[in-house]
Gaussian input, Z-matrix of N, CA and C with variables (Angstrom, degrees):
# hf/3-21g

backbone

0 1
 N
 C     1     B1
 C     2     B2     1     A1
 N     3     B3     2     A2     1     D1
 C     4     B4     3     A3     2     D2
 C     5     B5     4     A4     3     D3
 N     6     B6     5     A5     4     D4
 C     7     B7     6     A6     5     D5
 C     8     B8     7     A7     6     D6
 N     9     B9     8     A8     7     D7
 C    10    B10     9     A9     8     D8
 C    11    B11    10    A10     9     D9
 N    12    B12    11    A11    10    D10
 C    13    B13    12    A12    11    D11
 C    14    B14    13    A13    12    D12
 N    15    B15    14    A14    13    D13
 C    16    B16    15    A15    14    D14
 C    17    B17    16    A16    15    D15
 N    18    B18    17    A17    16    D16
 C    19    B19    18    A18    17    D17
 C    20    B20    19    A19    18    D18
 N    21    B21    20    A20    19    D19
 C    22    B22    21    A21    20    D20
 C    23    B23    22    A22    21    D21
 N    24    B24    23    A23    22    D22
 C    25    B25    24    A24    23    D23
 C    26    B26    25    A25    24    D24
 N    27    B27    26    A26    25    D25
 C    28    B28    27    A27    26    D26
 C    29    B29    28    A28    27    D27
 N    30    B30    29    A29    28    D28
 C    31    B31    30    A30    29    D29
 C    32    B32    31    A31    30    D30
 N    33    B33    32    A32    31    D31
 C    34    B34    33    A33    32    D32
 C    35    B35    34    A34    33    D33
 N    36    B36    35    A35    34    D34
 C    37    B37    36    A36    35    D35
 C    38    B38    37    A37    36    D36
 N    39    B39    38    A38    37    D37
 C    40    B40    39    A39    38    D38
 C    41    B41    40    A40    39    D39
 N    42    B42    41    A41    40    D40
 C    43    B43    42    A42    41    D41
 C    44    B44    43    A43    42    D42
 N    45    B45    44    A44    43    D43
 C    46    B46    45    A45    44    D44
 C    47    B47    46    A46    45    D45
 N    48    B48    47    A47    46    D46
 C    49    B49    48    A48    47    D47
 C    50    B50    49    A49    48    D48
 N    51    B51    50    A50    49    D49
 C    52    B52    51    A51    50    D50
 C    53    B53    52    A52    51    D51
 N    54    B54    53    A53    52    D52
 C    55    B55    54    A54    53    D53
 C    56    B56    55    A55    54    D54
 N    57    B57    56    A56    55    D55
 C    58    B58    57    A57    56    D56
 C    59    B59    58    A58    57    D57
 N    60    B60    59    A59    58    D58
 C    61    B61    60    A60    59    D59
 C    62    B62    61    A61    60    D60
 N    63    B63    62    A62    61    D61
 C    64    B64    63    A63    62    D62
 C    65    B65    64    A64    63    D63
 N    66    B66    65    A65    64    D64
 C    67    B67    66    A66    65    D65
 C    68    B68    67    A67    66    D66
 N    69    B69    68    A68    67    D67
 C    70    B70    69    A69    68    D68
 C    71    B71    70    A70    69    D69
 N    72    B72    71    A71    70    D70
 C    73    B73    72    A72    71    D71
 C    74    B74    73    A73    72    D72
 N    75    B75    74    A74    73    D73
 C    76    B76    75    A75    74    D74
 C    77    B77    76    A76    75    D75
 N    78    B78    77    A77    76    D76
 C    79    B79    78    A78    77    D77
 C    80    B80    79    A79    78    D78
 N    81    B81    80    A80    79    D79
 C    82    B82    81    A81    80    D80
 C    83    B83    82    A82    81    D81
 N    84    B84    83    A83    82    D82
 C    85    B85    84    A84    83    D83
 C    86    B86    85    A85    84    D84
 N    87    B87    86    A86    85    D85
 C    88    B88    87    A87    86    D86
 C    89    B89    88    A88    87    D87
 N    90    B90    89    A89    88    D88
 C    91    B91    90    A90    89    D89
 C    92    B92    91    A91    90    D90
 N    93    B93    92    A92    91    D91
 C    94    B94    93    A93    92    D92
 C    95    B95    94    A94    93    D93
 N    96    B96    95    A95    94    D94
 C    97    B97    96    A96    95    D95
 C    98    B98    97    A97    96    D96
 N    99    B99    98    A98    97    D97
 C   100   B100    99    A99    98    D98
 C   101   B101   100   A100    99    D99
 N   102   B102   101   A101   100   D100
 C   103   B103   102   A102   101   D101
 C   104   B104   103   A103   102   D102
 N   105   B105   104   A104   103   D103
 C   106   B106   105   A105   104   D104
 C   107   B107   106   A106   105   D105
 N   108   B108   107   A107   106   D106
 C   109   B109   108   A108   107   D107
 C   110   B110   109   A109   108   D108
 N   111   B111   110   A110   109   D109
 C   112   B112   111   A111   110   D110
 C   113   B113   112   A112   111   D111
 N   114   B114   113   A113   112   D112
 C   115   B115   114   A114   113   D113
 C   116   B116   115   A115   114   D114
 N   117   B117   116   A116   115   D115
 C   118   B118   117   A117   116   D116
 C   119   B119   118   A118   117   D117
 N   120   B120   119   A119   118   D118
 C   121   B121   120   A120   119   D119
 C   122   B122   121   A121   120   D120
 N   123   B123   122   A122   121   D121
 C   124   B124   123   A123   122   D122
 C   125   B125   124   A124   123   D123
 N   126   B126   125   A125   124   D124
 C   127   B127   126   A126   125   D125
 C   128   B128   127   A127   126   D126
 N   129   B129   128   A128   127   D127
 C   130   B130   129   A129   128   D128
 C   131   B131   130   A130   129   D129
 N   132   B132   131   A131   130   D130
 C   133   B133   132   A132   131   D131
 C   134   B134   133   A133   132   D132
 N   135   B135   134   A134   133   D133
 C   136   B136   135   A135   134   D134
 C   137   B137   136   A136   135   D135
 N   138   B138   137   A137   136   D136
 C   139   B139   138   A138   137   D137
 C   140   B140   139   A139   138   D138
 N   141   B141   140   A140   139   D139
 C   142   B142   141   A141   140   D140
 C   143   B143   142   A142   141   D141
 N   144   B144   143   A143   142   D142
 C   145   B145   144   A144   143   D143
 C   146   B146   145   A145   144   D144
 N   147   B147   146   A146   145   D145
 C   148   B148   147   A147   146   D146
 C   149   B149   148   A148   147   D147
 N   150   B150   149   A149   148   D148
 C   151   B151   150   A150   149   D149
 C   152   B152   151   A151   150   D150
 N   153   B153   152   A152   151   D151
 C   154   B154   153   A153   152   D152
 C   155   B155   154   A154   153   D153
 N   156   B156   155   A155   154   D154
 C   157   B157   156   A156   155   D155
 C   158   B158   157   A157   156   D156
 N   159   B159   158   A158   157   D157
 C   160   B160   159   A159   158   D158
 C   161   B161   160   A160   159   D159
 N   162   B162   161   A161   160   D160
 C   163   B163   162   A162   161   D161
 C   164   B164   163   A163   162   D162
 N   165   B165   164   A164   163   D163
 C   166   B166   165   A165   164   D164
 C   167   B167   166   A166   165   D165
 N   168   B168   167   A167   166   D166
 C   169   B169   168   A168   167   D167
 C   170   B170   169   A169   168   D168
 N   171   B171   170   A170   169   D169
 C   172   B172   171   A171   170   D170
 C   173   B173   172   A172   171   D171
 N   174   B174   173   A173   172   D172
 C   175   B175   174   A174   173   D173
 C   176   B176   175   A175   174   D174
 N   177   B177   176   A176   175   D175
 C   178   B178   177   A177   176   D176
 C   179   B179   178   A178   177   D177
 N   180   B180   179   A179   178   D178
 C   181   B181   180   A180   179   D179
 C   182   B182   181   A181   180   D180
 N   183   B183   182   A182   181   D181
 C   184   B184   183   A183   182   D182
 C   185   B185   184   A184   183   D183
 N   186   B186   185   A185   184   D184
 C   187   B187   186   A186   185   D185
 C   188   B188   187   A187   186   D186
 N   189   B189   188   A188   187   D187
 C   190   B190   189   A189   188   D188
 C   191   B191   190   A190   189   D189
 N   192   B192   191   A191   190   D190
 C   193   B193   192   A192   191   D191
 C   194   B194   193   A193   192   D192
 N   195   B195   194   A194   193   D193
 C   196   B196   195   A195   194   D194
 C   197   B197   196   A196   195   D195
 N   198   B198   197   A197   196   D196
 C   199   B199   198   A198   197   D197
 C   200   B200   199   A199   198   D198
 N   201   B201   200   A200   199   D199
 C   202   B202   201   A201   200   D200
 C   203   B203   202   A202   201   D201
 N   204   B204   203   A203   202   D202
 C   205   B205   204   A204   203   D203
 C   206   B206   205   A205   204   D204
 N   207   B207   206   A206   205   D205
 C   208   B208   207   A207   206   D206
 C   209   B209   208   A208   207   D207
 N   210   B210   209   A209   208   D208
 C   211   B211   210   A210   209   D209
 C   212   B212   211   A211   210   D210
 N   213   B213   212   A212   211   D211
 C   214   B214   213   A213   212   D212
 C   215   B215   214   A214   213   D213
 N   216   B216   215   A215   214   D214
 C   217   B217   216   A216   215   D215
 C   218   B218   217   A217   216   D216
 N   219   B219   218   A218   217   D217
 C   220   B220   219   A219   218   D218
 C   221   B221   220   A220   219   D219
 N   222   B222   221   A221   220   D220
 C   223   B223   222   A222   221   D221
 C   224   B224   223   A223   222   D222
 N   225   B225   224   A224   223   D223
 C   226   B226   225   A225   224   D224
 C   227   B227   226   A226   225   D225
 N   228   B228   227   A227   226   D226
 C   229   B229   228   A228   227   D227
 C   230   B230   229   A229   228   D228
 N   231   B231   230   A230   229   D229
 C   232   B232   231   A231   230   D230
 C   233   B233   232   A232   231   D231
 N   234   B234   233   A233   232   D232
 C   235   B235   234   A234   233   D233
 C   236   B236   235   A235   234   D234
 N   237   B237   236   A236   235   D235
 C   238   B238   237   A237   236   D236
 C   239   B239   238   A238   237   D237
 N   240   B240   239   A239   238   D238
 C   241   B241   240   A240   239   D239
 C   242   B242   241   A241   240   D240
 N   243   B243   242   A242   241   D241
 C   244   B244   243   A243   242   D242
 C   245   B245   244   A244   243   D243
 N   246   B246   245   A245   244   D244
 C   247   B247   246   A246   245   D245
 C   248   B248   247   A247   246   D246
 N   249   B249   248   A248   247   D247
 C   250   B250   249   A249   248   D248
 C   251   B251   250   A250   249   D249
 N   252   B252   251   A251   250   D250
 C   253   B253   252   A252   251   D251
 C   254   B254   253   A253   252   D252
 N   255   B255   254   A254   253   D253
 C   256   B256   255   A255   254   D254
 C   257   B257   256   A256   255   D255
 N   258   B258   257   A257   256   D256
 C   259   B259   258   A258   257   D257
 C   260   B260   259   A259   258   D258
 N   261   B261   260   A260   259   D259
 C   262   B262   261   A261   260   D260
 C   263   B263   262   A262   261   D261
 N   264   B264   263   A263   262   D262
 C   265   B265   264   A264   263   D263
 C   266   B266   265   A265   264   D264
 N   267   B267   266   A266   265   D265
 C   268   B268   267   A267   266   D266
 C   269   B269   268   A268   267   D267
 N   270   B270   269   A269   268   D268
 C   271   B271   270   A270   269   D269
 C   272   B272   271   A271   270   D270
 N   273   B273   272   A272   271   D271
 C   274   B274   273   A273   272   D272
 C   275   B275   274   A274   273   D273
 N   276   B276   275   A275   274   D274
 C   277   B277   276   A276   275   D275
 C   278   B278   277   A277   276   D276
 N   279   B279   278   A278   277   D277
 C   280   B280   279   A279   278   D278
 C   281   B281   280   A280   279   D279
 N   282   B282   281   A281   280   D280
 C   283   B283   282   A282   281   D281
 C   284   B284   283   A283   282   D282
 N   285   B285   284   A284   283   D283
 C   286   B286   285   A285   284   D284
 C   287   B287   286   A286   285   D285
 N   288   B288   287   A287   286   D286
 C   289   B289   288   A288   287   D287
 C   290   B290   289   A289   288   D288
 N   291   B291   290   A290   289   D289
 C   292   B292   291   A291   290   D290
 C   293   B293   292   A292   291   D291
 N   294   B294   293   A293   292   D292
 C   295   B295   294   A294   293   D293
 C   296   B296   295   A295   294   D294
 N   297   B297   296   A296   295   D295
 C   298   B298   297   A297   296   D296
 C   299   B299   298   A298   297   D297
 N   300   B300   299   A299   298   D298
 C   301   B301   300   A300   299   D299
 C   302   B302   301   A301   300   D300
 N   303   B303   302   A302   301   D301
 C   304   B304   303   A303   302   D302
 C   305   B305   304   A304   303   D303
 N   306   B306   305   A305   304   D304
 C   307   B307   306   A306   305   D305
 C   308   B308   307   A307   306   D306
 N   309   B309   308   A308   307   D307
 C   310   B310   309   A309   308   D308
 C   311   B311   310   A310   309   D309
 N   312   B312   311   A311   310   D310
 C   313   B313   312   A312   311   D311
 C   314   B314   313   A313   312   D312
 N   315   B315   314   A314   313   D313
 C   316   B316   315   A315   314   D314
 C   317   B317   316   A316   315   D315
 N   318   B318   317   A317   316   D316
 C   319   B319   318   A318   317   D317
 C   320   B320   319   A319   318   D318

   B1=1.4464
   B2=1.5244
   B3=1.7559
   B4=1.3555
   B5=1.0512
   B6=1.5360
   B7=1.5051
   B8=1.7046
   B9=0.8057
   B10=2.1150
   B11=1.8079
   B12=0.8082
   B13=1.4883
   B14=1.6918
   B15=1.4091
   B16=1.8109
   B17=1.6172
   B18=1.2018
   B19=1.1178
   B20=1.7392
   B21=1.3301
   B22=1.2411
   B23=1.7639
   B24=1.5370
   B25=1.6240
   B26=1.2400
   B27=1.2610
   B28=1.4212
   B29=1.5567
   B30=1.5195
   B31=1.1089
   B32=1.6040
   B33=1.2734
   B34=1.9277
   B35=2.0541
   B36=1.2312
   B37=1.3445
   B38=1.4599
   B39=1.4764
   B40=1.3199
   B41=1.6800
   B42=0.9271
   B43=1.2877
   B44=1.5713
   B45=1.2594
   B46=1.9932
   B47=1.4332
   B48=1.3349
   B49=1.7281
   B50=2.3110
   B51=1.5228
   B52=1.5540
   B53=1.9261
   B54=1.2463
   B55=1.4200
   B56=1.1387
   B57=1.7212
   B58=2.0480
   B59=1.3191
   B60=1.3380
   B61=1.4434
   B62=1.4816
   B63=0.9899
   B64=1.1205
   B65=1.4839
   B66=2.1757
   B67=1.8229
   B68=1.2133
   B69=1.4644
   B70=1.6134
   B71=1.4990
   B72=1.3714
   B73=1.3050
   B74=1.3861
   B75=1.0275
   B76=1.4497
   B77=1.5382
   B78=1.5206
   B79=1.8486
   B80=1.4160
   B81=1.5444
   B82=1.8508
   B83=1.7653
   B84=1.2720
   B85=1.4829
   B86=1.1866
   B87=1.5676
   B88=1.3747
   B89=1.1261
   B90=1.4423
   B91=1.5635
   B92=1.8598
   B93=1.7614
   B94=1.8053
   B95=1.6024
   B96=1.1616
   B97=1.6671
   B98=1.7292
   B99=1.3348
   B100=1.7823
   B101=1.6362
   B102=1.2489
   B103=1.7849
   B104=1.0148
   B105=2.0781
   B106=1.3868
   B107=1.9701
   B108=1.3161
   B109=1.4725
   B110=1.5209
   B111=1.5039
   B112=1.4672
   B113=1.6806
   B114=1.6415
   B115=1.8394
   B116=1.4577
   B117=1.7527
   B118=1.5582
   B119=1.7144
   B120=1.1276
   B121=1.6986
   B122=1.3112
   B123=1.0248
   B124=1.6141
   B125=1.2640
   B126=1.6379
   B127=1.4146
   B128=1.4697
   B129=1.9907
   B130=1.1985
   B131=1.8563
   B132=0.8269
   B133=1.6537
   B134=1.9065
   B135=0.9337
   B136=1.8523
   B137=1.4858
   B138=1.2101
   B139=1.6603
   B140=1.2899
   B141=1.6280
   B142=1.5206
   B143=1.4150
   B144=0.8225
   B145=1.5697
   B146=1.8187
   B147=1.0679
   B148=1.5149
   B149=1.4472
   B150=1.3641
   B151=1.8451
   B152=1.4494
   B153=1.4386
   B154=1.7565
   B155=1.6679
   B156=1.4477
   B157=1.8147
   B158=1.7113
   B159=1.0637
   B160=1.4622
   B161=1.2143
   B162=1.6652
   B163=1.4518
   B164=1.8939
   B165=1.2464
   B166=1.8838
   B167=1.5219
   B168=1.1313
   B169=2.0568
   B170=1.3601
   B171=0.9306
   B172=1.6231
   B173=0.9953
   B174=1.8252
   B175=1.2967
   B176=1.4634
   B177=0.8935
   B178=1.4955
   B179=1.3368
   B180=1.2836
   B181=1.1763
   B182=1.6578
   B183=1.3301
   B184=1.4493
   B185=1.0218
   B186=1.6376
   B187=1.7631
   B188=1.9460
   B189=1.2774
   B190=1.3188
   B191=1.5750
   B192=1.3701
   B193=1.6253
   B194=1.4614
   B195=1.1223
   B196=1.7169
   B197=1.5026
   B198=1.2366
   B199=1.3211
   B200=1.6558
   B201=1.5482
   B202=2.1293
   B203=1.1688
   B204=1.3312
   B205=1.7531
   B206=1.5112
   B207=1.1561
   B208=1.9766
   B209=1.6287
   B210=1.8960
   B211=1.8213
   B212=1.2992
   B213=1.7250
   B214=1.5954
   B215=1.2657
   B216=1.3555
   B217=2.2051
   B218=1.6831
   B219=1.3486
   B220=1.7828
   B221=1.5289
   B222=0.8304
   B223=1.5847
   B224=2.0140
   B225=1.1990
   B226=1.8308
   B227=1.8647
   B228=1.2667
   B229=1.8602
   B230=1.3870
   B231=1.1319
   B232=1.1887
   B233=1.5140
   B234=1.2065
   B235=2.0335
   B236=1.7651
   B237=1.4639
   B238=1.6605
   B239=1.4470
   B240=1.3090
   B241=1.9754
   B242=1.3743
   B243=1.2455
   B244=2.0161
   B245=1.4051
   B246=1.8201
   B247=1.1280
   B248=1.7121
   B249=1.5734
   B250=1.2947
   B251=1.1933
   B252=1.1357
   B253=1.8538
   B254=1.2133
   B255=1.2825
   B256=1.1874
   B257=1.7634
   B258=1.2934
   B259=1.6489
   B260=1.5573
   B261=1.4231
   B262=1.3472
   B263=1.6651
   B264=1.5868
   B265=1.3239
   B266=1.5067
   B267=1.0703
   B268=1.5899
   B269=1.1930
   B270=1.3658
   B271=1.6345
   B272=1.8769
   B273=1.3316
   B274=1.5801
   B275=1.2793
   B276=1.1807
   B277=1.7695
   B278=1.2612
   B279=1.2826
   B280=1.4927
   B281=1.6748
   B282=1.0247
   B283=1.5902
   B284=1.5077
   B285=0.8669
   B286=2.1073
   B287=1.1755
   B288=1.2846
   B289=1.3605
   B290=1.6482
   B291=1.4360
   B292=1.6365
   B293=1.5756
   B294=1.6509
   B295=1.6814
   B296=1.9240
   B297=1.5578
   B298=1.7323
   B299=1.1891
   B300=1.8485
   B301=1.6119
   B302=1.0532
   B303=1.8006
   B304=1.1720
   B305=1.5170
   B306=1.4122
   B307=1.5285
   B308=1.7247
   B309=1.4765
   B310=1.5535
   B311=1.7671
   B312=1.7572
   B313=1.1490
   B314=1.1377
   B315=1.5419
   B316=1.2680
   B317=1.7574
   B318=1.6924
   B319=1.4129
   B320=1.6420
   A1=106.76
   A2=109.48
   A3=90.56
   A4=127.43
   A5=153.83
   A6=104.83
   A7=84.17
   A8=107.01
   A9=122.55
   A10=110.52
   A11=110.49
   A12=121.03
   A13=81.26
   A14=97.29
   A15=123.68
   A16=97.46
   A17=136.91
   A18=121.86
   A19=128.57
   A20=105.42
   A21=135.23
   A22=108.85
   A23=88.03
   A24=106.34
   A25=129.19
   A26=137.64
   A27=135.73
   A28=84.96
   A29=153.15
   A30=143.53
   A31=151.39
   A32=82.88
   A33=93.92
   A34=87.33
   A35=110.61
   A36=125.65
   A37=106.11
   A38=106.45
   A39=119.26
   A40=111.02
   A41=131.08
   A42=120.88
   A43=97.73
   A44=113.12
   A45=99.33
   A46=109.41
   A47=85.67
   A48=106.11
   A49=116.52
   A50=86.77
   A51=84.19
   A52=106.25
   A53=89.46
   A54=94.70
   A55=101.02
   A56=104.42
   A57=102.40
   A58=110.73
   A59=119.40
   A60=127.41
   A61=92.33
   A62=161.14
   A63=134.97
   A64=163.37
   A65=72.14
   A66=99.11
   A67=114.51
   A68=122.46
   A69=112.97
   A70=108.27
   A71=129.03
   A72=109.96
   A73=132.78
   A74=124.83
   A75=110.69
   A76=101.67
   A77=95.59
   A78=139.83
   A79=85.38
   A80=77.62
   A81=98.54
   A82=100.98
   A83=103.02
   A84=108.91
   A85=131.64
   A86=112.05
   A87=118.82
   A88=116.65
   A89=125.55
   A90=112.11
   A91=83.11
   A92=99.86
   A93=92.17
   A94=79.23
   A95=118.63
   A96=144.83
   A97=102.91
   A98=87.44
   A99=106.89
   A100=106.23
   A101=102.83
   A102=111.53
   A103=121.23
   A104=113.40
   A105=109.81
   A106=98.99
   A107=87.58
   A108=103.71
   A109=92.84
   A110=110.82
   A111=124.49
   A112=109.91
   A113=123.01
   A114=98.54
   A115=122.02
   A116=105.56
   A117=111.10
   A118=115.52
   A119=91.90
   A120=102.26
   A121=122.39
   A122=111.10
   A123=101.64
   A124=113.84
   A125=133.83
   A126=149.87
   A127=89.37
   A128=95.79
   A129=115.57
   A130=126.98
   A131=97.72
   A132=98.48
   A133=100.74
   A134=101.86
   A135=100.49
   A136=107.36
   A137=121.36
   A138=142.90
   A139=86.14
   A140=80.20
   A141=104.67
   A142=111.43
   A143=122.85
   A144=106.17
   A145=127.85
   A146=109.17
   A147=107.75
   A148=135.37
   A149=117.72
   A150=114.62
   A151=100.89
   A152=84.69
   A153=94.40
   A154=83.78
   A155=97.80
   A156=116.79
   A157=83.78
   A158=114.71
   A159=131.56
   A160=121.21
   A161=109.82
   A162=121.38
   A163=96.75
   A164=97.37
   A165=94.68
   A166=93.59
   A167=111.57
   A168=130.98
   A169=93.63
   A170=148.60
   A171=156.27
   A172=121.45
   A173=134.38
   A174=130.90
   A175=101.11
   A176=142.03
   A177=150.04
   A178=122.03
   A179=137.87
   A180=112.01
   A181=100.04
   A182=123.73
   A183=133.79
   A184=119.12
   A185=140.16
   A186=121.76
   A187=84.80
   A188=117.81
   A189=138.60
   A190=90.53
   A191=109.05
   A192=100.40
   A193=88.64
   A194=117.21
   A195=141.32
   A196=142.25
   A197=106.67
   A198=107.62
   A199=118.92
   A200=104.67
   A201=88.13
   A202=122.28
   A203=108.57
   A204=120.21
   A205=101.84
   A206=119.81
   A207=93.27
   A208=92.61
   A209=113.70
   A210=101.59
   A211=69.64
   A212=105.59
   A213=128.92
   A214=100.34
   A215=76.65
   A216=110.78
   A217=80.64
   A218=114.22
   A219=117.67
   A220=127.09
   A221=131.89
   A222=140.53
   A223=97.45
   A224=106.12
   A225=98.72
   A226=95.33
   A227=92.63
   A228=105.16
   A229=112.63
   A230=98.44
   A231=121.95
   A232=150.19
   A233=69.92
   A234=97.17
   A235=97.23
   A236=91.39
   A237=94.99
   A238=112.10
   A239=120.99
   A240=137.86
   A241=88.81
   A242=117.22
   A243=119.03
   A244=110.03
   A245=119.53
   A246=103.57
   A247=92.90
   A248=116.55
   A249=151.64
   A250=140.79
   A251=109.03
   A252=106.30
   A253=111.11
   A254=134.93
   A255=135.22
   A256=99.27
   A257=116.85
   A258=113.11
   A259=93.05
   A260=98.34
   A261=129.75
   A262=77.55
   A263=125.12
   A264=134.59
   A265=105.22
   A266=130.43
   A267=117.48
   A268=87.61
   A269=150.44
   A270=147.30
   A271=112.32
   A272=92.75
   A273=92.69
   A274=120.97
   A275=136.84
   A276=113.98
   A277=105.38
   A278=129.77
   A279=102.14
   A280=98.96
   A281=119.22
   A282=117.66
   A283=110.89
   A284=123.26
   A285=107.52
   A286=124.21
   A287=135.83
   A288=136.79
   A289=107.52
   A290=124.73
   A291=114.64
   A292=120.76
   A293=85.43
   A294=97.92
   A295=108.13
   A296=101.37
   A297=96.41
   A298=126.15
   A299=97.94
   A300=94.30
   A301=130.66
   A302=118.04
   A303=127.53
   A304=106.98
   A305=117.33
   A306=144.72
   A307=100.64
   A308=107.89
   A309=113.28
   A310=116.89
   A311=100.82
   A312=117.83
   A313=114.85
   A314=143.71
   A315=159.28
   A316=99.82
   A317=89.27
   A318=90.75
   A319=149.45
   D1=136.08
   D2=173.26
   D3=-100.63
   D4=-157.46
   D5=170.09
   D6=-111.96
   D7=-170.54
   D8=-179.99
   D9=-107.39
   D10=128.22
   D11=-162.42
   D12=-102.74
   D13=136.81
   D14=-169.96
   D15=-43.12
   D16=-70.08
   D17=177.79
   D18=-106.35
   D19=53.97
   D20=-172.68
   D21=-51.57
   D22=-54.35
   D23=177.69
   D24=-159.42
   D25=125.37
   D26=-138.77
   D27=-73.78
   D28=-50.07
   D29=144.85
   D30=-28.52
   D31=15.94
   D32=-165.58
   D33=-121.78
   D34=115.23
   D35=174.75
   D36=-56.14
   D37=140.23
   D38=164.70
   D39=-39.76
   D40=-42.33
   D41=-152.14
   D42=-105.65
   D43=-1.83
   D44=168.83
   D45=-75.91
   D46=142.65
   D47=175.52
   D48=-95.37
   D49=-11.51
   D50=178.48
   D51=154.38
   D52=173.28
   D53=-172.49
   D54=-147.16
   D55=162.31
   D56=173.29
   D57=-67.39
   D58=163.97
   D59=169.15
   D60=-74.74
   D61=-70.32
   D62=-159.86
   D63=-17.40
   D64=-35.74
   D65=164.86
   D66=-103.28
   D67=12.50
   D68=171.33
   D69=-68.09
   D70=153.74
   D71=-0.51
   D72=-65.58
   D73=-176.04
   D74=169.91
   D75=-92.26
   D76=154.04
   D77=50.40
   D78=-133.48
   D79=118.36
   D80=-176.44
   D81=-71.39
   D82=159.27
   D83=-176.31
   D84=-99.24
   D85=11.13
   D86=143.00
   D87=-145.57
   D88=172.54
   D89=-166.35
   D90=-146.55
   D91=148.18
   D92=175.17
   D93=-142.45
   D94=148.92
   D95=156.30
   D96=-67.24
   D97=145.70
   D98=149.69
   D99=-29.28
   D100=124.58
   D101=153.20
   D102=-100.81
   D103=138.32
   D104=174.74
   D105=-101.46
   D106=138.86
   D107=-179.49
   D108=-61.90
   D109=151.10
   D110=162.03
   D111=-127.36
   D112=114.57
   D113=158.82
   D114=-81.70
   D115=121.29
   D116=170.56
   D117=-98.01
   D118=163.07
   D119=155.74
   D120=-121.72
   D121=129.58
   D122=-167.81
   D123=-148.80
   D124=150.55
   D125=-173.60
   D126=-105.60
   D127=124.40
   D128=173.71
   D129=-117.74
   D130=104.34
   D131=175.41
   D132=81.26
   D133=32.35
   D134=167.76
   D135=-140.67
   D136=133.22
   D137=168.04
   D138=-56.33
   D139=178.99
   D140=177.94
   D141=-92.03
   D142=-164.26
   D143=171.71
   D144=71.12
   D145=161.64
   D146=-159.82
   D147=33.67
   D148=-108.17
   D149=169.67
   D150=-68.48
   D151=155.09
   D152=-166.98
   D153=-97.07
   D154=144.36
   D155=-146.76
   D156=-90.93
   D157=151.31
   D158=165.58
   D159=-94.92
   D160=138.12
   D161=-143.10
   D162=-119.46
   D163=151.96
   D164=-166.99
   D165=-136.10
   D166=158.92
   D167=-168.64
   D168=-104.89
   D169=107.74
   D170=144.15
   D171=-89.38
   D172=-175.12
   D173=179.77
   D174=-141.72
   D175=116.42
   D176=177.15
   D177=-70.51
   D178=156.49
   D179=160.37
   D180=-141.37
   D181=132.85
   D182=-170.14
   D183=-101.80
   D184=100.12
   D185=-156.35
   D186=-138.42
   D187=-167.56
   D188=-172.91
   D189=-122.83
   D190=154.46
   D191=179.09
   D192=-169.02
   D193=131.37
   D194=167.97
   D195=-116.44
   D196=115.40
   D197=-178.84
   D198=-119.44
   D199=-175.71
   D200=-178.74
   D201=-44.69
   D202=-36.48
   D203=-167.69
   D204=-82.32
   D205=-39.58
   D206=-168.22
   D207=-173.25
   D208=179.83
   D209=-171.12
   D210=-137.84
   D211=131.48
   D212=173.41
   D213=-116.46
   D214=152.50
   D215=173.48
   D216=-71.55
   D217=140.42
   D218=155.73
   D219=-111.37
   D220=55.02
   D221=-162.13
   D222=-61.79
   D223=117.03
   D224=178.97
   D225=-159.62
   D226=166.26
   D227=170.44
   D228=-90.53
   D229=139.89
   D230=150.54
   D231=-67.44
   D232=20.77
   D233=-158.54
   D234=-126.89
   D235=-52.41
   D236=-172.23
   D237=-133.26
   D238=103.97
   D239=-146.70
   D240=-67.46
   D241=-29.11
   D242=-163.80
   D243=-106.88
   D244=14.76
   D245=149.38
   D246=-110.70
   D247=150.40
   D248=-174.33
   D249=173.87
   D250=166.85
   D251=-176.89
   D252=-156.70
   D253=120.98
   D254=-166.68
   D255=-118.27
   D256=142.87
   D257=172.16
   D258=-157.63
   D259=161.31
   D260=-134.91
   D261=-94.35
   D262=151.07
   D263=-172.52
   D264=-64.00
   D265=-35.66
   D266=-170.70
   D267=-101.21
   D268=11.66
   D269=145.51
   D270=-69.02
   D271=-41.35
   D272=165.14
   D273=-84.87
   D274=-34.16
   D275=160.12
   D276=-57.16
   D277=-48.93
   D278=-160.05
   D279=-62.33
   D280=-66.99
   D281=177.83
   D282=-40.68
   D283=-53.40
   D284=155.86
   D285=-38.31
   D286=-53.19
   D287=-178.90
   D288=-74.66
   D289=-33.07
   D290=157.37
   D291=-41.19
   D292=-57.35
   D293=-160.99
   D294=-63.65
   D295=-36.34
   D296=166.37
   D297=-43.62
   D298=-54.68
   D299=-176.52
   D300=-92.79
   D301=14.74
   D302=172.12
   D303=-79.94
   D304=-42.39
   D305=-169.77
   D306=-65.35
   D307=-53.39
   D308=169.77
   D309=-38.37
   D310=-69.94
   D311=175.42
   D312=-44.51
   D313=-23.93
   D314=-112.36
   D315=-123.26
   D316=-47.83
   D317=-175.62
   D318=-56.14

């Protein structure tokens, strides 16, 4: 990753931290921010129901990431690059405002 020098490119968002060399020159064609690590626990590949599913310690990492088409929330492991999920910014509020009031209800 390289990192992006402050005025690198009138197209490169404040909040990217760098891009591959691959897409230089610029305006590289995607841009991702700093990630803050998160530790989860999480049930993988088991329903609900029957054996009680086994739960694993991972580390997440949560960054902003942009490409031509749109700038996604990236929620993925750190453990395993090919599990992830990327959604489109007004895909993550709405899924924020679920997860609050699911979490509320929760309590």
């Amino acid at each position: 990753m390289t990192p992006s020098a402050p005025d690198a490119s009138p197209e490169c968002p404040v909040w990217c931290a760098g891009h591959e060399d691959e897409q230089e020159p610029t305006p590289a064609r995607w841009h991702r921010s700093d990630g803050i690590v998160v530790s989860v626990t999480e049930r993988r590949r088991a329903p609900l129901g029957g054996d009680p599913a086994p739960l694993f310690a991972d580390d997440f990492v949560v960054a902003i990431e942009q490409d031509a088409q749109a700038t996604y929330l990236y929620i993925g492991s750190l453990e395993d690059g090919r599990r992830f999920f990327a959604v489109t910014l007004d895909s993550a509020q709405r899924l924020q405002a679920v997860i609050s009031a699911i979490l509320c209800a929760a309590k």
